[in-house]
C-alpha positions in Angstrom: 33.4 4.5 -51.9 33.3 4.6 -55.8 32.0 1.3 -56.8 32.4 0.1 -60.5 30.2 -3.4 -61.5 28.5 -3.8 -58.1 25.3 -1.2 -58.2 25.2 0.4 -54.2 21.0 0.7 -54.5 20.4 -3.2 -54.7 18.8 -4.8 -52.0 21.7 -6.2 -49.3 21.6 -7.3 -46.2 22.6 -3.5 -44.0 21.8 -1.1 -47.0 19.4 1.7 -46.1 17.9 4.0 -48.4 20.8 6.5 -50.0 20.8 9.8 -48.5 20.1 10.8 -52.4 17.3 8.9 -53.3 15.5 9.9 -49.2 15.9 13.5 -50.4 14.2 12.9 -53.6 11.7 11.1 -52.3 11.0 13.9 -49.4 10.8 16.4 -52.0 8.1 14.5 -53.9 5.9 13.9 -50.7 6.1 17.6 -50.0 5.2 18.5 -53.8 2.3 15.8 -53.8 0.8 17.7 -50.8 2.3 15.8 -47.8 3.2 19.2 -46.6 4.6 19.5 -42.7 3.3 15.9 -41.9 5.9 15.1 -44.5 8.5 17.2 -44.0 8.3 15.8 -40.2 8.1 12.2 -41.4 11.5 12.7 -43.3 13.2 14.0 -40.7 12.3 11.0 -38.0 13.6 8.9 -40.6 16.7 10.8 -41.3 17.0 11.1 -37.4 16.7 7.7 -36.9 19.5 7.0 -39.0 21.7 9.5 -37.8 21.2 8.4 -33.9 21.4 9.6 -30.4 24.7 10.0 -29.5 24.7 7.7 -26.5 23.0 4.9 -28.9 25.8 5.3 -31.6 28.4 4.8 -29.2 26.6 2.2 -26.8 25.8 0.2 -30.4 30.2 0.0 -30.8 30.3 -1.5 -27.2 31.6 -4.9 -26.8 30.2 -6.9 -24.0 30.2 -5.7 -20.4 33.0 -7.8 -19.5 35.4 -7.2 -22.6 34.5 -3.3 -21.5 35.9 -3.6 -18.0 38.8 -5.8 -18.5 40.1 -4.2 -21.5 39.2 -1.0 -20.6 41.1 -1.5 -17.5 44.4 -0.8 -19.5 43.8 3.0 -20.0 44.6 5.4 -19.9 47.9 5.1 -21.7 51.1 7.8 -22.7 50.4 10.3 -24.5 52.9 10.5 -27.8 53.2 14.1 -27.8 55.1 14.3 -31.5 51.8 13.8 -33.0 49.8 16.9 -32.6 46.1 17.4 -34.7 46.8 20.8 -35.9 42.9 21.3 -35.9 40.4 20.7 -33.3 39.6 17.1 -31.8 36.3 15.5 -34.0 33.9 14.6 -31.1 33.5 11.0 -30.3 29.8 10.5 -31.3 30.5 12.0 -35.0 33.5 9.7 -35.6 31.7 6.7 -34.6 28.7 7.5 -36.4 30.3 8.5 -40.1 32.1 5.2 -40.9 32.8 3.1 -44.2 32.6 -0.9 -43.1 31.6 -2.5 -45.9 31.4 -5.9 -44.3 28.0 -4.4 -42.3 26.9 -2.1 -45.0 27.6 0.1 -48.0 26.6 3.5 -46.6 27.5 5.4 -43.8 25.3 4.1 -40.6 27.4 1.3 -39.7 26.9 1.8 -36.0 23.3 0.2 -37.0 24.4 -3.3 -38.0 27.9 -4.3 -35.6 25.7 -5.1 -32.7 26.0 -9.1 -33.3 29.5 -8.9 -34.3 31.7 -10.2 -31.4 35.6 -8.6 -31.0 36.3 -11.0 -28.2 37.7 -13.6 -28.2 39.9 -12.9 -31.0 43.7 -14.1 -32.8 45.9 -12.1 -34.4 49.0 -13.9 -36.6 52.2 -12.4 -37.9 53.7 -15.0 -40.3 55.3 -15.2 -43.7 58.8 -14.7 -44.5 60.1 -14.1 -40.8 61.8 -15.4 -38.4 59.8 -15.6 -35.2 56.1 -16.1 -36.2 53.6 -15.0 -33.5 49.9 -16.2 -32.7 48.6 -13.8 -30.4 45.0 -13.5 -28.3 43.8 -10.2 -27.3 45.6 -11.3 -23.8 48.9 -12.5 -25.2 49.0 -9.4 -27.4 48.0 -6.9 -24.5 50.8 -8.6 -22.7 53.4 -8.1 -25.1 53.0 -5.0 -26.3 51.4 -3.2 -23.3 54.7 -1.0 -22.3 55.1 0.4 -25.8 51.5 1.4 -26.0 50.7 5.0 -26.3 48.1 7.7 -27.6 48.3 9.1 -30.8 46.3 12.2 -32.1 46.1 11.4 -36.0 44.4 13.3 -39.2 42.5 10.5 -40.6 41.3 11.3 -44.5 38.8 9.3 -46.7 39.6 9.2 -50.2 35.6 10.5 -50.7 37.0 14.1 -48.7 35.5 13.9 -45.1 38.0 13.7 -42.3 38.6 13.4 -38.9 40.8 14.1 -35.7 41.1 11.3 -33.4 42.9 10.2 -30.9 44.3 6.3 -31.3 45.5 3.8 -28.7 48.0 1.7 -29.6 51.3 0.4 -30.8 53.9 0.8 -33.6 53.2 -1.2 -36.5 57.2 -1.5 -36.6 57.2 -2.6 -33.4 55.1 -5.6 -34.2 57.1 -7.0 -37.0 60.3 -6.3 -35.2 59.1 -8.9 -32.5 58.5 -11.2 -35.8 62.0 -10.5 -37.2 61.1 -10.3 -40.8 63.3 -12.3 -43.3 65.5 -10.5 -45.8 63.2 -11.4 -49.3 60.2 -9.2 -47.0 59.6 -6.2 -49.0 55.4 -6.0 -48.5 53.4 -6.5 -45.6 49.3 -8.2 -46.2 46.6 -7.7 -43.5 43.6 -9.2 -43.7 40.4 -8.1 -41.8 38.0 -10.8 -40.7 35.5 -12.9 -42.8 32.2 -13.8 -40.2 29.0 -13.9 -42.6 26.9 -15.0 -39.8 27.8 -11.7 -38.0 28.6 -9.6 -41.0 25.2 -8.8 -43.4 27.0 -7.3 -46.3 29.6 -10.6 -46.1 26.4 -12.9 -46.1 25.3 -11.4 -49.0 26.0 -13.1 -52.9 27.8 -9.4 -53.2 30.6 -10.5 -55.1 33.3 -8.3 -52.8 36.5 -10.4 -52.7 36.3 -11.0 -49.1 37.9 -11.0 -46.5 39.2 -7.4 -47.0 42.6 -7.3 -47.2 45.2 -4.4 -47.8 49.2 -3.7 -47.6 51.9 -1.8 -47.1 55.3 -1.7 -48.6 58.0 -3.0 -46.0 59.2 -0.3 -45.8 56.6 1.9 -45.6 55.2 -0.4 -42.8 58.4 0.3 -40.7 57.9 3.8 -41.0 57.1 5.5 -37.5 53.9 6.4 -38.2 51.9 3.2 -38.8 49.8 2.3 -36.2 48.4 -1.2 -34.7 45.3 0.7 -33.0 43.3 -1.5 -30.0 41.6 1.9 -28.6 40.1 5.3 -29.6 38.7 7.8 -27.1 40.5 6.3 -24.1 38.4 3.3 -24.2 39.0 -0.3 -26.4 38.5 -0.1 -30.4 34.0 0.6 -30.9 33.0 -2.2 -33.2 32.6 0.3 -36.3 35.7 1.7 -35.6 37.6 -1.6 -36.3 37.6 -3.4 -33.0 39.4 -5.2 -31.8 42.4 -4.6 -33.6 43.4 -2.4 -36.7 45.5 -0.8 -38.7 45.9 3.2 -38.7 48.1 4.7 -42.1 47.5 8.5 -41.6 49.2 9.6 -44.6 47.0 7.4 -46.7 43.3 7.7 -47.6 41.3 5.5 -45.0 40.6 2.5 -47.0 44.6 1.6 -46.7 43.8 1.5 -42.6 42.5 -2.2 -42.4 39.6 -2.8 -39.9 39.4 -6.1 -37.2 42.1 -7.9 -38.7 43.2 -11.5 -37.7 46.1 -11.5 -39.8 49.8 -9.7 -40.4 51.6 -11.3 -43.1 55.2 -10.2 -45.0 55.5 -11.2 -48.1 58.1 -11.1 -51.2 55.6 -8.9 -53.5 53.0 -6.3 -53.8 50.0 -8.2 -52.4 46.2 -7.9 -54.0 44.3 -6.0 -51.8 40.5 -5.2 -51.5 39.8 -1.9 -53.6 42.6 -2.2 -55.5 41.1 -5.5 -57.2 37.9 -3.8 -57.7 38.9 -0.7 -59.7 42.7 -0.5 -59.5 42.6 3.0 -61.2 40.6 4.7 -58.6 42.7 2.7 -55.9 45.5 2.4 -56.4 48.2 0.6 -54.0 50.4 3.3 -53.2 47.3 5.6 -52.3 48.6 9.0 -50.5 46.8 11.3 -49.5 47.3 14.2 -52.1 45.8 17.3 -54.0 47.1 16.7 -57.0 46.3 13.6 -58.2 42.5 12.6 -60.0 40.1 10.4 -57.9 36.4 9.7 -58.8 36.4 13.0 -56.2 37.9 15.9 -56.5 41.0 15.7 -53.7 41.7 19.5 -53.7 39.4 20.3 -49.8 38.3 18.0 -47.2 35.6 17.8 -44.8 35.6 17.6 -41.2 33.2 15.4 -39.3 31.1 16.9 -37.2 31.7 20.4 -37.7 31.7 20.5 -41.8 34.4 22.7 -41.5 36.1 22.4 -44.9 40.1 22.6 -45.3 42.7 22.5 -48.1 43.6 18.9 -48.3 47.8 18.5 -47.6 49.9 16.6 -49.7 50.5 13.0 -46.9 47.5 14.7 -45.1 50.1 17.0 -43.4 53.1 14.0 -42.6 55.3 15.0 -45.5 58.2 15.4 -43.3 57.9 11.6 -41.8 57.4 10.0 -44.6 58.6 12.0 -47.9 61.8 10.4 -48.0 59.8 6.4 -48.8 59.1 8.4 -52.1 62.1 9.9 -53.7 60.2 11.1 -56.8 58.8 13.6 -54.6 61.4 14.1 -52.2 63.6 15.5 -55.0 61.1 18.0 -55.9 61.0 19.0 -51.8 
């Protein structure tokens, strides 16, 4: 993420060394002398980061009894509207190359959500409604559990590597239908969790706003395409991956897709939100995915995990046709 005021190579709690500065630092060693010996050193550390496969995925685990009673639930439905386009990323690259700030500012996540604990967990939906709900993993398995299905998304960070993943869950709609939002509802806030005993980066004297929090506009949120995601992969949420619960926006750059969150609240006005109150140029609220508009990186190709395969970056990441008409500045130019 670009970062204004808060410099990414002071020492926190879950910050490694920058792939950047490693590099440097590997070219010295081999200048200075440190020939193969160092060339080999470098690439055990580099290595280590990256991780086995099986350890990046076993590290998202929750515990062996949240595994086998959650897990029990799947497989679900396929939704077969939502097709990739592109081939499937492979399970150990997606869980490996995540942005979760709350463990740590760079991209080996996987490394730092072994204490954090997805069960038990709450989720509210409150505000300006007319049925509030407090639900428990349970409660919310139980509710929801006939309208849950599999979704193959595009997911696109805003710093132009991608993803195709498939996504467990239900309709974000579908959730604050069963709340029966109020009339003066025109936003929807989530907010992600705030644990600093289980979260380095949040137990730091950072001075990130938490807990996260983004939103959605109403209407926008009761669009068919935004997710309440509880799996990936056939299996429950991995921790980095936003367990136990999140929010999946696959028209918007990934930092609008709120991780672990505990609450669902609609509101009468554009809420604050995480990255917006940081540097509300780069991030702005609306934040689609497209081309054509200047980022601190340039939107115009994407990157695709695992493979490094680069494509043209789509206007709404390739869902123009769902949700074109929630923007009719560009729908008139359509």
């Amino acid at each position: 993420m670009f970062i204004h005021k808060i410099d990414p190579l002071a020492p926190q709690g879950g910050r490694e060394t920058p792939e950047k500065v490693f590099r440097s630092r590997r070219k010295w060693l081999l200048a200075a002398g440190g020939g193969a010996l160092a060339a080999a050193a470098g690439y055990g550390i580099y290595s280590g980061l990256q991780g086995k496969d099986e350890d990046v995925i076993a590290a998202g685990l929750w515990s062996p009894e949240a595994e086998a009673k959650y897990g029990a639930l799947y497989p679900v439905p396929r939704d077969k509207r939502f097709e990739y386009g592109r081939p499937q990323t492979a399970e150990a690259a997606a869980a490996r190359h995540t942005n979760f700030f709350e463990f740590s500012s760079l991209k080996w996540c996987w490394k730092y959500v072994g204490p954090f604990q997805p069960d038990p967990w709450t989720l509210s939906i409150t505000g300006l409604c007319r049925q509030p709900l407090r639900l428990d993993l349970d409660e919310f398995h139980r509710r929801f559990q006939s309208e849950m299905v599999e979704r193959q998304y595009r997911h696109r960070c805003v710093e132009k590597w991608a993803m195709a993943v498939p996504w467990t869950g239900v309709p974000l709609a579908a959730v604050l239908q069963a709340a029966d939002p109020l009339a003066q509802a025109t936003h929807v806030r989530f907010t992600s969790f705030e644990r600093p005993a289980e979260a380095p980066i949040q137990a730091t004297k950072s001075k990130f706003p938490w807990p996260y929090t983004e939103g959605l506009t109403l209407a926008e949120a009761m669009n068919e395409l935004p997710f309440i995601a509880v799996g990936v992969y056939g299996r429950p949420l991995l921790k980095q991956h936003g367990a136990p619960i999140r929010v999946v926006v696959p028209w918007k750059y990934g930092y609008k897709s709120a991780k672990s969150i505990v609450a669902i609240e609609l509101v009468g006005s554009e809420p604050a939100t995480f990255w917006n109150s940081i540097n509300p140029s780069a991030y702005p609220f609306e934040s689609n995915v497209d081309p054509d508009v200047p980022r601190p990186w340039d939107q115009s190709f994407e990157r695709m995990l695992g493979s490094n395969e680069q494509r043209p970056t789509k206007k709404f990441n390739g869902y123009e046709r769902y949700v074109a008409g929630l923007y009719p500045a560009h729908e008139s130019r359509l």
